[in-house]
C-alpha positions in Angstrom: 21.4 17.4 -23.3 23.0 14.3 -22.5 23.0 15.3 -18.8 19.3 16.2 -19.0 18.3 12.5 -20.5 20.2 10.9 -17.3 17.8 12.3 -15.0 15.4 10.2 -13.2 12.1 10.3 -14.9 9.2 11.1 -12.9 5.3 12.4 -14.2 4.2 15.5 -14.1 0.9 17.1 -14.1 -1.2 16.6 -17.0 -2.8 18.9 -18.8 -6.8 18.4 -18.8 -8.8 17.3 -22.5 -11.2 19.3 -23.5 -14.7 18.5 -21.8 -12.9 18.5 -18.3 -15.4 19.2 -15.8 -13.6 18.2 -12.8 -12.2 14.9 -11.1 -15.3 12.6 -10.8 -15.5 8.5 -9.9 -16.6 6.5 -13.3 -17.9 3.1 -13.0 -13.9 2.0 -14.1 -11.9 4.6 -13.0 -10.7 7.7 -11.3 -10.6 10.9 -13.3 -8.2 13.1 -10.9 -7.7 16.4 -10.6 -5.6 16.9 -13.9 -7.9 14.7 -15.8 -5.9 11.7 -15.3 -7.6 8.5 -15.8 -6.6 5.6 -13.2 -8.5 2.2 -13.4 -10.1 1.7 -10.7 -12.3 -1.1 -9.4 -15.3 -1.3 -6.9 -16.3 -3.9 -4.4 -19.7 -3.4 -3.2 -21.4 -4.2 0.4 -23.7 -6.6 -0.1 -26.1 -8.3 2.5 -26.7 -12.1 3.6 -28.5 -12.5 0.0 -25.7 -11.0 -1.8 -27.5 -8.1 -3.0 -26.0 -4.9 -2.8 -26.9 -3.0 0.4 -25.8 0.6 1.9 -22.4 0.1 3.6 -21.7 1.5 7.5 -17.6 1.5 5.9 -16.2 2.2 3.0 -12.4 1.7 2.5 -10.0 2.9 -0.5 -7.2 0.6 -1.2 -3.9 1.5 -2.0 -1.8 -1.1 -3.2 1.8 -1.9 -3.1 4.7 -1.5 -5.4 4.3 -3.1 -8.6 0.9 -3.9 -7.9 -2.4 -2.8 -9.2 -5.9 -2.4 -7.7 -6.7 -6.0 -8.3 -4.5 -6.6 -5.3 -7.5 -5.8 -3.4 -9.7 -8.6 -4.6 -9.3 -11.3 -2.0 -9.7 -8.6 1.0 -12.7 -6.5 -0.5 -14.7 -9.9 -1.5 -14.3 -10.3 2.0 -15.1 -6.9 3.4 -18.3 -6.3 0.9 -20.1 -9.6 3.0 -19.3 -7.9 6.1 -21.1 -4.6 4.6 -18.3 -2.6 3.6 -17.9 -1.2 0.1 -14.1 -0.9 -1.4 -12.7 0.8 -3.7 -9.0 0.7 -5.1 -7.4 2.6 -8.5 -4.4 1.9 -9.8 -1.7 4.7 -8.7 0.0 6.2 -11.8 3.0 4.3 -13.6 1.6 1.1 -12.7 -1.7 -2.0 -13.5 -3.1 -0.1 -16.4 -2.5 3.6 -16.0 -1.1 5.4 -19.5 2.5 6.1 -18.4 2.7 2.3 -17.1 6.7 1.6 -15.7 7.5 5.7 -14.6 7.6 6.6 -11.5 4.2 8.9 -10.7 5.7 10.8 -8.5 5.3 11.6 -4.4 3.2 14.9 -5.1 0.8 13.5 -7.8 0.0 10.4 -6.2 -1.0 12.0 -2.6 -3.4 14.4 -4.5 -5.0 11.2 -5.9 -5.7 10.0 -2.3 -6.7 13.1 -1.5 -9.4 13.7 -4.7 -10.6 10.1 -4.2 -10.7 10.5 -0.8 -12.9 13.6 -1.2 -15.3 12.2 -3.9 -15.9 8.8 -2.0 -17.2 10.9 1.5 -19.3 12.7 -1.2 -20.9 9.6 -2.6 -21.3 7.9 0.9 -21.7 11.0 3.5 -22.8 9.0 6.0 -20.4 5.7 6.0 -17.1 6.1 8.0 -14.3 6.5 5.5 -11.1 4.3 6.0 -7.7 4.5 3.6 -5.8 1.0 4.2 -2.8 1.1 2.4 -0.2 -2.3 1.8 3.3 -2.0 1.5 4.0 1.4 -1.0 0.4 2.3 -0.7 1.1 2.8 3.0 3.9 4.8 2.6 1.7 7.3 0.2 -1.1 7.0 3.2 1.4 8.0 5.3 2.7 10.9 3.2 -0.3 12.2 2.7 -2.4 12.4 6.2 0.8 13.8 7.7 0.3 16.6 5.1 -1.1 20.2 5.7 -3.8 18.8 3.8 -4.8 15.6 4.9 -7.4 13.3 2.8 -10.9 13.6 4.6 -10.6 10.4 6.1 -11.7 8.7 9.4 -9.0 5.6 9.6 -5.7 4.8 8.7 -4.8 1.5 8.2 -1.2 0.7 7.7 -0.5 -3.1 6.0 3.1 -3.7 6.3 3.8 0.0 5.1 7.3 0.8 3.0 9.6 2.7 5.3 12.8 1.6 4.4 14.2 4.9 3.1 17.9 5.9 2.5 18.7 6.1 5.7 17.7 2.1 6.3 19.1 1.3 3.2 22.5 2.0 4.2 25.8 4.1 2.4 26.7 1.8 -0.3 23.2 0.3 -1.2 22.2 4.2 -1.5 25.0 5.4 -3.5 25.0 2.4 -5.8 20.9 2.9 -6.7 21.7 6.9 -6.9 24.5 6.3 -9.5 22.5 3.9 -11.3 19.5 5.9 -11.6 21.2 8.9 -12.7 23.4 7.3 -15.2 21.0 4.7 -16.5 18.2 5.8 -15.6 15.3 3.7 -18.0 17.7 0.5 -17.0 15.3 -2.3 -16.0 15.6 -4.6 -12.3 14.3 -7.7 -12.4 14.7 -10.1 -9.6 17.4 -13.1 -10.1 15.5 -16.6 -10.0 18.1 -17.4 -7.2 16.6 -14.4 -5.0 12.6 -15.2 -6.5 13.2 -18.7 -4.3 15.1 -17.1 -0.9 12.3 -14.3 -0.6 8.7 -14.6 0.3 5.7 -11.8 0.2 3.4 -14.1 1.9 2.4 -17.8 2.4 -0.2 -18.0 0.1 1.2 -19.8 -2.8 -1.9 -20.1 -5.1 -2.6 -16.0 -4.6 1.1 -15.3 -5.7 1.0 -18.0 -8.4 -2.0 -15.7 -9.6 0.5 -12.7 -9.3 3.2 -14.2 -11.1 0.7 -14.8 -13.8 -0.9 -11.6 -14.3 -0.3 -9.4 -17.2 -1.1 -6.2 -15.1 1.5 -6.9 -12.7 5.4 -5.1 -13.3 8.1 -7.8 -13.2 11.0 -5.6 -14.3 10.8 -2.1 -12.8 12.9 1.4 -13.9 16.2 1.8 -11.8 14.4 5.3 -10.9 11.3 4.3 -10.3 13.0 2.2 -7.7 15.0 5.7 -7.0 11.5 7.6 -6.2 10.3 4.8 -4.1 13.0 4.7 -1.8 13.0 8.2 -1.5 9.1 7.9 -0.9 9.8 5.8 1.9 12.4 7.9 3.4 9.5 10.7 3.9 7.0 7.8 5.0 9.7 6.7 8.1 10.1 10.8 9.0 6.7 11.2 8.6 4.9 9.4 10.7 4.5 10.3 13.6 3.1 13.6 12.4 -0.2 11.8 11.5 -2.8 13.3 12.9 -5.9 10.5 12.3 -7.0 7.7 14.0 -4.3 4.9 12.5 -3.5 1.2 12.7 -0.4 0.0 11.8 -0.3 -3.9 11.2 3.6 -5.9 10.6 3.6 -9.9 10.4 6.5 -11.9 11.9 7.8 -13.5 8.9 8.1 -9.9 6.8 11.1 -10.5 4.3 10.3 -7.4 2.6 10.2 -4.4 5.1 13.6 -5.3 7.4 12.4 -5.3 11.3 14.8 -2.3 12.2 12.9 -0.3 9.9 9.2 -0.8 11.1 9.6 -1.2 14.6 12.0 2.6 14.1 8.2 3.9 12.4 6.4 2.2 15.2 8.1 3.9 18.0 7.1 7.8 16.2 3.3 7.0 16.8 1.3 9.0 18.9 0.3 7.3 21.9 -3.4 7.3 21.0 -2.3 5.0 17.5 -2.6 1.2 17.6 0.2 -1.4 16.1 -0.8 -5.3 15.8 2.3 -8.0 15.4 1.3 -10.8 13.7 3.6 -14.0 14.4 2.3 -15.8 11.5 1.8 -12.9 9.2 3.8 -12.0 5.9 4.6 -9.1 4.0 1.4 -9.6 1.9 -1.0 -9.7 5.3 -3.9 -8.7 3.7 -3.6 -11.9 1.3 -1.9 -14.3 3.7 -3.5 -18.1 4.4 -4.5 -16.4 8.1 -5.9 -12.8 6.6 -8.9 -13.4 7.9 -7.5 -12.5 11.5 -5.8 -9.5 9.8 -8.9 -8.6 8.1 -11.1 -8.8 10.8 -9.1 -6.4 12.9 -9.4 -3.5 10.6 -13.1 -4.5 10.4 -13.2 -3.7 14.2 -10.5 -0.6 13.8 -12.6 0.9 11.2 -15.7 0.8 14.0 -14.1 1.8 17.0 -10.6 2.3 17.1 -10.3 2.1 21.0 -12.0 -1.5 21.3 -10.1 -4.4 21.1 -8.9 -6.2 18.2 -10.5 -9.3 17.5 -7.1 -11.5 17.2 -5.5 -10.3 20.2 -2.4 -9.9 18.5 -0.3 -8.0 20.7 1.4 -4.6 19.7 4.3 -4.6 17.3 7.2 -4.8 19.9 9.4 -1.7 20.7 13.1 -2.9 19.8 14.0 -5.6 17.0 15.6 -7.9 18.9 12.7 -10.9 19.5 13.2 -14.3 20.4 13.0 -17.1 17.9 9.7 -16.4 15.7 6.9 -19.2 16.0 5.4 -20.5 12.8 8.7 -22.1 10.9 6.9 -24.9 9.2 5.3 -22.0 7.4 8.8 -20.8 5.6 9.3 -24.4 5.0 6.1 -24.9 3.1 6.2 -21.8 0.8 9.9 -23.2 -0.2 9.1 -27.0 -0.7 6.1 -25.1 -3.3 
């Protein structure tokens, strides 16, 4: 029994109320395919007026680790003027689901993707269909249009995707979080001040002032929930390359989140017909960055033809890790002095 309890915790597959009639999008959330309800929230397309309009896109966010939906706000307020309707839920265990802080498992939230995926193309057959996921989301984007089954998507947009597995971790980081998360599972990591000050998700100090602030946020995370994403991210980085729809896969210069090795190892499994865009002033957090708008734009013009050029012209992601001195050092400078 004891043995048992030390087990990593990880959700299973709920058992549906009575009344279940099927997954189905509510105005607040996603009711998935076990009756599971995950908040969810909708930005829609709306025209030079600001009334809502038909889109020619719609994208479904998937937000990082930690994260909820309302990661998607400063991106989709931008996206709905430019005609395109978003939607983003917040993937089990974290912003408001029920079992809030465990782990939702690799499984459970790729059928997610794939039921909203389904019931979005049903509720706008004739808008092109993009997933963009950020940082974990893009690891479960990855995970699940590599699948047998692949969400009934036309794009892939990758936003500093997670695909620093075991592997990239290294043998004594690796053994160290498997102990830990076998022994103590339910023990909580929070991030030392000392580290909070060294490490940067992006140069926009006001959006992760707003972060740091919000309630839905998770500050101090399971031991295994860290355990299942790592191990989510080791599938994401073998993965990859077996992707079979159109994708984009976007990294910024000044990453401290995702280590170099480890993206530009994912970027060199892409099919030759894929596209990767280096950002020399982008962050971990691109789609929320002080310069999103370049970032932004781009998947705009993915999402329409994913054989034109990107706006920005930012060049692809670079086939080896060792780059001269990045550009852009003031930026690193600023986000410290705040």
């Amino acid at each position: 029994m004891g043995l048992a309890a030390c087990q990593p915790l990880i959700q299973r597959v709920g058992a549906p109320g009575l009344g279940f009639n099927g997954p189905r999008l509510e105005p607040d959330a996603l009711v998935s395919s076990d009756g599971t309800r995950l908040p969810l929230q909708v930005w829609p397309a709306v025209d030079s007026s600001g009334a809502e309009t038909r889109p020619w896109a719609v994208i479904i966010g998937l937000h990082g680790m930690n994260d909820y939906s309302g990661g998607f706000q400063l991106p989709a307020s931008y996206w709905a003027a430019k005609g395109v309707t978003t939607y983003a839920y917040d993937q089990r265990g974290f912003g408001r689901t029920s079992d809030r802080g465990v782990w939702g498992g690799e499984a459970l939230m790729v059928e997610d993707l794939r039921v909203t995926t389904a019931l979005v193309r049903a509720r706008h057959p004739g808008a092109t269909i993009a997933v963009v996921g950020e940082s974990m989301g893009g690891a479960v984007a990855i995970s699940a249009f590599a699948s047998d089954t692949p969400p009934a998507a036309d794009r892939v947009v990758l936003a500093s995707p997670a695909v620093w597995g075991w592997r990239e971790q290294g043998p004594p980081a690796s053994a160290a979080l498997w102990l830990v998360a076998h022994l103590d599972p339910a023990y909580r990591l929070e991030a030392p001040n000392w580290l909070a000050r060294r490490i940067f998700a992006s140069d926009n100090l006001d959006e992760l002032r707003r972060m740091g602030r919000d309630r839905n946020m998770i500050f101090a995370t399971r031991v295994d929930t860290v355990y299942g994403l790592v191990g989510l991210m080791e599938q994401a980085q073998d993965k990859i390359g077996r992707v079979r729809t159109p994708m984009l896969y976007q990294y910024g210069a000044h990453d401290e989140i995702i280590p170099k090795p480890a993206a530009f190892r994912a970027v060199r499994k892409l099919r030759p017909k894929d596209r990767s865009a280096y950002y020399a002033t982008g962050w971990h957090l691109l789609l929320r960055d002080k310069g999103r708008q370049r970032v932004l734009d781009d998947i705009l013009a993915y999402i329409r033809n994913p054989n034109g050029p990107l706006p920005s012209g930012a060049p692809a992601i670079p086939a080896t890790s060792r780059l001269p001195a990045r550009p852009g050092g003031e930026a690193k400078s600023a986000v410290q002095a705040g």
